[in-house]
C-alpha angles and dihedrals in degrees: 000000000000126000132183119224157135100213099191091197141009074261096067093042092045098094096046097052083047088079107044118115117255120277090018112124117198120234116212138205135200127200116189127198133181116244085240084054092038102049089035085057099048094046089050091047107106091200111103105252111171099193114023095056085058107092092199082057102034086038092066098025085058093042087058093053101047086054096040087050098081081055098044123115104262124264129239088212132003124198131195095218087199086055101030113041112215095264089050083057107042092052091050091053091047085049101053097041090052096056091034101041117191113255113263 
């Protein structure tokens, strides 16, 4: 199962963890993004999007981010997606997970 987040605290992950079946540990990834990135991709992105494209909405919303993060539950793996394109994360997870398989 994937599911986008963010999850600001172990609280707000709590009820989806609820319903995980025993023995199964969540793995967790973290994409980061600059406000700049961040904003320039918005405002490239043909899909309509009403809010994000708005700086004085993505601006907060990414203020709040970057001082929740310390706090955050911590990350299997993090990328930087100005640094690491989709493909480049998807292989290093594959990777990982390969060498490092989940316990049955």
């Amino acid at each position: 199962m994937i599911v986008n987040g963010p999850f600001y605290s172990h609280d707000e992950e709590a009820p989806l963890l609820a319903e995980l079946p025993p023995g199964v540990e969540p793995r967790r990834v973290r994409l980061l993004a600059s406000y700049d990135v961040a904003l320039d991709r918005v405002t490239n992105d043909a899909m309509p999007r009403n809010f994000s494209k708005d700086p004085a909405i993505l601006r907060p919303a990414h203020d709040r981010f970057a001082r929740k993060l310390a706090a955050m539950p911590a990350a299997d793996w993090t990328f930087d997606t100005a640094e690491v394109a989709a493909d480049g994360i998807a292989a290093a997870i594959a990777l990982s997970l390969v060498a490092d398989p989940p316990d049955d």
